[in-house]
N, C-alpha and C positions, 0 to 999 in steps of 0.2 A: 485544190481543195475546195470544197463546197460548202458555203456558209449560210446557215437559214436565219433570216431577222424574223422575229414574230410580233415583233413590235414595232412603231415606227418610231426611228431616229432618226438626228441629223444628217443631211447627203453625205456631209464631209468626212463622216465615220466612214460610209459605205465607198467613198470614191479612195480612200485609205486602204481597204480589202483588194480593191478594183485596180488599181496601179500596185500592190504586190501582185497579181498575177491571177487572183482567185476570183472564184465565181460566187456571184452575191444572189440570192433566191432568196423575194421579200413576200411572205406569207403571213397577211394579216389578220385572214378571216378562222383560221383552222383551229378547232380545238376537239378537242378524243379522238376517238381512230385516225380521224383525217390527220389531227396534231401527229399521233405515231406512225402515219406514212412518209407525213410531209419529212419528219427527222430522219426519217428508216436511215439513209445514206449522208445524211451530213456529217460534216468534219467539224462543225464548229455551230452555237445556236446563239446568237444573240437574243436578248427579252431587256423588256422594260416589268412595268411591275403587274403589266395584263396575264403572262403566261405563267403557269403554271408548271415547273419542271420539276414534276414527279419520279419515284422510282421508277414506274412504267413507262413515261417517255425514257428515261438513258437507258433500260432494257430495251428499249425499242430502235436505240442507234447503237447497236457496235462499233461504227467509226469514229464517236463523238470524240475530241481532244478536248475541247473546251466550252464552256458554256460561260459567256461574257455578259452581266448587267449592267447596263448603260444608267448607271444611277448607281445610290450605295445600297441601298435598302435589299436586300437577300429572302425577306421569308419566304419567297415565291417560291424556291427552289431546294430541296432536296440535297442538302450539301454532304450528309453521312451518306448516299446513295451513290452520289460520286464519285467521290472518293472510292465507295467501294469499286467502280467501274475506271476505279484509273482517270478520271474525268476533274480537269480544273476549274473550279469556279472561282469568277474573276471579277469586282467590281469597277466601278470608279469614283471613288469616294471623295476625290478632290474636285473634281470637274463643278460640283456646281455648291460647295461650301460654302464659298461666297454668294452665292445666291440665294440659300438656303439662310444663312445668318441675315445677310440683309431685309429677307421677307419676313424673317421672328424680330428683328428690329423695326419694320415698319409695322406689325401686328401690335407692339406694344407700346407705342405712341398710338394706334389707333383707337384698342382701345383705352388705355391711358387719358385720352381726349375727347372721346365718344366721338371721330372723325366721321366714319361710316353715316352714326344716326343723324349728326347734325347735318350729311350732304340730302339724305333721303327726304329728311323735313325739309329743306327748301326745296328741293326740288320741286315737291309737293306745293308750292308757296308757302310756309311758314316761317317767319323770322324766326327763331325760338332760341335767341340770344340766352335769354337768360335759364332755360333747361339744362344748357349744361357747365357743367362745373368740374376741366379737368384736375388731372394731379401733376406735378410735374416731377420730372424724374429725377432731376438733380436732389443730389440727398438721401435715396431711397435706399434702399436695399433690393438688391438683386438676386433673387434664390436661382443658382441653375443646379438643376439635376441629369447631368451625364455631359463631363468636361473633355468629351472626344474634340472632333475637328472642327464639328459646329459649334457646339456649346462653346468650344476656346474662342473663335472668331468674334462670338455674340458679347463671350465677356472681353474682349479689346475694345468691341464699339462703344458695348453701354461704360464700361469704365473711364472711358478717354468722356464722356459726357456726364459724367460725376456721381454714376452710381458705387456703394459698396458691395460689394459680392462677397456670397457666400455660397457655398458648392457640396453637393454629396456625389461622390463620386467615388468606390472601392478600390478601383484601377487604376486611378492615378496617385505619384508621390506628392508631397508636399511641398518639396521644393518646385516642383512643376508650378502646384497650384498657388503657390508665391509670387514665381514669374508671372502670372498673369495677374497679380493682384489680387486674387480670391482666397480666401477663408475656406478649409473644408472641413465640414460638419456633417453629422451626421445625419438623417432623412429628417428627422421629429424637428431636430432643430433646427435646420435650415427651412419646416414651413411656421415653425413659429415666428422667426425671424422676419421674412421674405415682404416685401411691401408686392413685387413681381413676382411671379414663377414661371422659370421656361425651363420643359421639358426635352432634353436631347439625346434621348436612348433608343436604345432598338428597342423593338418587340421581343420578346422571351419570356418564358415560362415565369421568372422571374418580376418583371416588370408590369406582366400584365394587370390592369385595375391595380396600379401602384397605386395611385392616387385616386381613392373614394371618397364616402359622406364623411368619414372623420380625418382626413388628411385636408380637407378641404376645407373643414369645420375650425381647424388649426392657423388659417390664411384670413382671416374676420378684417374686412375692408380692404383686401387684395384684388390682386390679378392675376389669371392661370392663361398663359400664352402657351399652344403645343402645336410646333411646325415640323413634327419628329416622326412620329408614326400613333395611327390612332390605335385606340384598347388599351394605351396608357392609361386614361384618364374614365373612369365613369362616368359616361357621358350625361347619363338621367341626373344623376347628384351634381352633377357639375350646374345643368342649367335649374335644377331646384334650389342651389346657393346661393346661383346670381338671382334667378327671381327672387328668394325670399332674403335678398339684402346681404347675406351674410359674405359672399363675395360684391365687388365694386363691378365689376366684368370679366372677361376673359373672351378668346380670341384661337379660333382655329381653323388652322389648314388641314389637317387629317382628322381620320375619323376609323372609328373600326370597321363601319361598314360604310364601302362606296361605289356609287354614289350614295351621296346620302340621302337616307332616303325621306319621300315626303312628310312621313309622320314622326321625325325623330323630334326632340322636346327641344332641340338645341334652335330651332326656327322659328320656334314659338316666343324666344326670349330677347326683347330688344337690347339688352345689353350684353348679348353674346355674337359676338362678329365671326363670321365664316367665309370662307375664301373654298376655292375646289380646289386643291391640292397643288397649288403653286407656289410651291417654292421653289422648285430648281425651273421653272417656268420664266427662263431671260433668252434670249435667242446666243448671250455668250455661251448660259452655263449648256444651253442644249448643245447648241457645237463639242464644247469639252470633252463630257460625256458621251457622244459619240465616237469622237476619234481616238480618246482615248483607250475605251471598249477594242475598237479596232485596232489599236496600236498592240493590243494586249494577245487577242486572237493571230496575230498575224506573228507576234514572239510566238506564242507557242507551236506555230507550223515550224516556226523555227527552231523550233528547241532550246528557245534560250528564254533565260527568266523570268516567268509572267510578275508586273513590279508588283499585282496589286489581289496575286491570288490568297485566295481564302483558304486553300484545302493543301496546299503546296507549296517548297520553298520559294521564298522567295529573296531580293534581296537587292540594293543600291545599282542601278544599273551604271555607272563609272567603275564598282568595283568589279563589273561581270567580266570584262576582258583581262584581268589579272586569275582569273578562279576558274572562267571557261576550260582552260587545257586539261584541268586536274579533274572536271566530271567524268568526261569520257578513262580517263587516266583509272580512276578509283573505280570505276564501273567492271573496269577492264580486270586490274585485281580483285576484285568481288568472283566474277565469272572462275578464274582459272583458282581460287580457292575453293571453292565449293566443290570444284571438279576434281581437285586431288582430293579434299577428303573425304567425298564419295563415301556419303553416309549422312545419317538425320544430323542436321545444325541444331544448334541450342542455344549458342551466342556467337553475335558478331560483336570485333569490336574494330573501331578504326582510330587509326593514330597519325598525329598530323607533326610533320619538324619541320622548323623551317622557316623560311621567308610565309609558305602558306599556313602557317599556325597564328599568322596576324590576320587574316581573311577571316570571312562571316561563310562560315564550310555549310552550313546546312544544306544547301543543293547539294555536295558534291560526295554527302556521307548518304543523303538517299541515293544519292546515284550509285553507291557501294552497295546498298542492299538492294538496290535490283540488277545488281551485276551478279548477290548474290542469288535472288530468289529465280533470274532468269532461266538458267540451266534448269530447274526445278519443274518448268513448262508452266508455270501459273501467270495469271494474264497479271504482268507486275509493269509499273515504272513506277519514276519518283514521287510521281502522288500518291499512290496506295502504298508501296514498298513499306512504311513505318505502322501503316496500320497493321499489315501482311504478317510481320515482325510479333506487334502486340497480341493478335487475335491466336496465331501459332507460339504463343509463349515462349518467342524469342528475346534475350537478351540484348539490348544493342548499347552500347556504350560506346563514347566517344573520348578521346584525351586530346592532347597540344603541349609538345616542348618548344620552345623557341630553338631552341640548339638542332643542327643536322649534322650528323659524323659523317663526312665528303661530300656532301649534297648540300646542294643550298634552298633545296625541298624535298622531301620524302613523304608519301602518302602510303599508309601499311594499313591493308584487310586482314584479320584473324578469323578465322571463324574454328568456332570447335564441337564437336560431339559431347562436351563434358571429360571424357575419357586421351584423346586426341584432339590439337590443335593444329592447324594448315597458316602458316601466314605467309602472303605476299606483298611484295615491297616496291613501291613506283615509285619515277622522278622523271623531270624532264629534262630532254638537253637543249642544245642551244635552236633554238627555229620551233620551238612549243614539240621536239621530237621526243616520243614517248620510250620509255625502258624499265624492264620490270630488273632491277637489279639485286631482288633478295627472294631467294622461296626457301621458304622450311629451314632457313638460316644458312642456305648457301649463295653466295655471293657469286651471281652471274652478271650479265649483259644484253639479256634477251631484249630482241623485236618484238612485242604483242602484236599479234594479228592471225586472222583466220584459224587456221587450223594449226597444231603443235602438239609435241607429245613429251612428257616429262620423264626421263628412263632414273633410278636411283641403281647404282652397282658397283662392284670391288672394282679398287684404283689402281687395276694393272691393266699393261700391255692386251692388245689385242681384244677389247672388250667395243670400245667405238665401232673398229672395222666388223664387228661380228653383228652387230646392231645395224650399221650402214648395208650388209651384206642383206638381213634379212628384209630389212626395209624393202630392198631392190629387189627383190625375190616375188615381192608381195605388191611389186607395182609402185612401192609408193617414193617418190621422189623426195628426198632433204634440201631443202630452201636454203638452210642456215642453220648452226650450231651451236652453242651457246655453253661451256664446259665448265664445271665449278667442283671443287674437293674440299673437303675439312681438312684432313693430316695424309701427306705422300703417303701409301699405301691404304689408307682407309675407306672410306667410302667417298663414292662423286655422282652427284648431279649432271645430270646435260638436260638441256630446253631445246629438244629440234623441231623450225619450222618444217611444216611437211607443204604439200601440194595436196594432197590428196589424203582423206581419211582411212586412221590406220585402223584398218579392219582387226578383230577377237584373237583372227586365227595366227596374224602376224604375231600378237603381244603374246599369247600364250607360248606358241613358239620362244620367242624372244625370253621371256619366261621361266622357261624347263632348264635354259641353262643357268649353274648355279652362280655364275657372275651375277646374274642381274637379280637384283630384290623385287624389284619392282618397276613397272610401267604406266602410264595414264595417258589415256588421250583426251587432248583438249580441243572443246569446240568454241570459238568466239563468237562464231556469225548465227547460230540457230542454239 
């Protein structure tokens, strides 16, 4: 597999790609045409937050699997476009948390202290003891707004050093925000409140210019710390309130536009401290985020669960080797359902007994609908398959009994027209061996794999051999046989693995006589 970094990370990442086996292609300089040559053929794109991954670039790579940001921050890239191309996007949001919280903790002792001005004045030779006059934070109130993975870590430090916290945050519960010590309140009141404010949200439609001239106006002898992403914050209003007194300072690493550029007002203000965007800037967290990026792109060649995608299941990697069997398993009943009902789907549903109705199934139910949309020829796996589902006004529904009648797991695909329903029934035996043992409510024993054909016809004598007869007539070899009935004399199912595909002419044949109701040929591999 071929992986392009367009950014530069840590070697450690890259030498991670390099011992799985794959080839690393680091292009630093590319952007437009050059950027959608340079992807035309890769397997995988690595970015930091310089590239831009547009709809037009993943139009531009067919081959893409995954597209890995070595950092957490995502707006760079196109995640609805993805998606739509079957394409995972994957960040690292752990890798440099700690480094990210520690730099908004040292941002608000700095300015807290007025550290920055008081080093620059001596520098200069000025003692200027008595200019400044900090605050100290024991005691204070701590406004954070957005209680993810930083914001949590920030409120650990500054709590264990005796601030009070209070939090706006939609997404999280309350008892969460307990565990951590913090109060959550609603936006107004927590800057009424807040002696500090530190921002820790993404950018979104949502958030952007959250905090303007009257949010700011609300903070009167405060502090506005944002080591999170800039266009949170009005930046013009921001350094108009610390000039004109109404904030104490404030302190920042991002900005909405960067570099920043020379005219912005935030440079012009001595009581506003700026940093270039260092926060996950520790030679730990860079390592992290890189290997971790890598560790991420190199599951997905593998096909097993990226922990940290955005657009796709994902899920606990100790539980993957318990749930692993059952993707490929559920994919595989997807495929041969769709194929017997053979005709437009309207809902799927998948049903879980068992030992696996205690697993976290999301992988293994997308895996079900691109078992089922596969046959369909639409370019599907388990990253699109649910959108695939939504956009085609399919149903998809999921359930879970604890209970399994002879099985100690069963995984069942339904899919139906509305009018008719196909359901197939999997489990596995001892050694993760796969067996389809229910279709359309006849209780077989089949092998899944390759090619098969499902015959339905009257439960007398001489019907097998007359089936096997034509099979042989037509070229086509039975692998294996698989025989199932309702009631002696009624009607019976059989599953024969073939060798070879049973041609129109066979099943029609097969067909005309009035034993057989029906016939289906099943493809698994195309």
């Amino acid at each position: 597999m071929k992986v392009l970094v367009t950014d530069p990370i840590a070697d450690a990442g890259l030498d991670v790609i390099r011992d799985a086996g794959h080839e690393v292609v680091t292009d630093y300089e590319s952007e437009g045409e050059e950027l959608l040559e340079a992807v035309a053929d890769a397997n995988a794109l690595i970015v930091r937050s310089g590239t831009e991954v547009t709809r037009e670039v993943l139009e531009a790579a067919p081959d893409l699997v995954i597209v890995g940001r070595a950092g957490i921050g995502v707006d760079n890239i196109d995640i609805d476009a993805a998606t739509d191309h079957g394409v995972i996007v994957a960040n690292a949001p752990e890798g440099n948390v700690r480094a990210a919280a520690e730099h908004t903790v040292a941002m608000t002792f700095a300015t807290a202290r007025s550290i920055p001005q008081a080093h620059v004045r001596l520098k200069d030779g000025e003692w200027a003891k008595g200019a400044f006059l900090g605050t100290e934070l024991n005691g204070k109130t701590l406004g954070i707004v957005g209680l993810g993975r930083v914001g949590q870590e920030v409120a650990k430090k500054l709590d264990s050093l005796g601030m009070d916290l209070v939090a706006f945050d939609p997404y999280i519960s309350e008892e969460r925000a307990e565990q951590l010590g913090a109060e959550l309140a609603e936006l107004d009141e927590v800057l009424d409140t807040a002696d500090v404010l530190t921002i820790h949200t993404p950018l979104t439609p949502e958030t952007e210019d959250m905090i303007g001239e009257a949010e700011l106006a609300q903070m009167e002898g405060g502090y506005v710390v944002n080591c999170a992403r800039g266009g949170i914050i009005d930046e013009a209003a921001l350094a108009d309130a610390v000039e004109d007194g109404i904030l104490a300072g404030a302190a920042l690493d991002v900005f909405a536009e960067e570099p920043l550029p020379e005219d912005s007002p935030l440079l012009d203000v001595e009581d506003v401290i700026v940093t270039p965007h260092l926060g996950a800037s520790t030679e730990a967290a860079q390592e992290n985020v890189a290997v971790s990026t890598a560790e991420q792109v190199v599951a997905a060649f593998n096909e097993e669960p990226v922990m940290n995608a955005l657009n796709a299941p994902s899920m606990d990697e100790s539980a993957f080797p318990r749930v692993e069997p059952y993707i490929h398993l559920a994919e595989t009943a997807g495929k041969i359902a769709v194929q017997l009902l053979d005709s437009r789907v309207e809902s799927v549903e998948v049903n879980y007994e068992g030992d696996i109705a205690e697993e976290d199934i999301e992988i293994v139910t997308a895996s079900a609908l691109k078992g089922v949309f596969k046959p369909l020829e639409w370019q599907v796996n388990a990253v699109n398959a649910p959108r695939i589902a939504e956009e085609r006004g399919i149903d998809v529904t999921e359930s879970k009994r604890r209970q399994a009648e002879d099985f100690q797991s069963l995984v069942t695909v339904t899919v139906s027209d509305g009018e008719t329903e196909i359901a197939v029934c999997g489990t596995l035996f001892a050694g993760d061996d796969p067996r389809i043992v229910r279709v359309d409510g006849y209780r077989v024993d089949a092998i899944p794999g390759g090619k098969m054909m499902v015959a339905r016809n009257t439960d007398e004598p001489g019907v097998i051999g007359h089936i096997g007869s034509v099979m042989g007539e037509f070229g086509v070899n039975i692998a294996g046989m698989f025989n199932a009935r309702e009631v002696h004399g009624g009607e019976a199912l059989t599953v024969y693995n073939v060798d070879q595909e049973v041609p129109d002419e066979a099943r029609e044949k097969l067909e005309s006589d009035e034993r057989i109701i029906e016939t289906k040929y099943i493809s698994l591999n195309g």
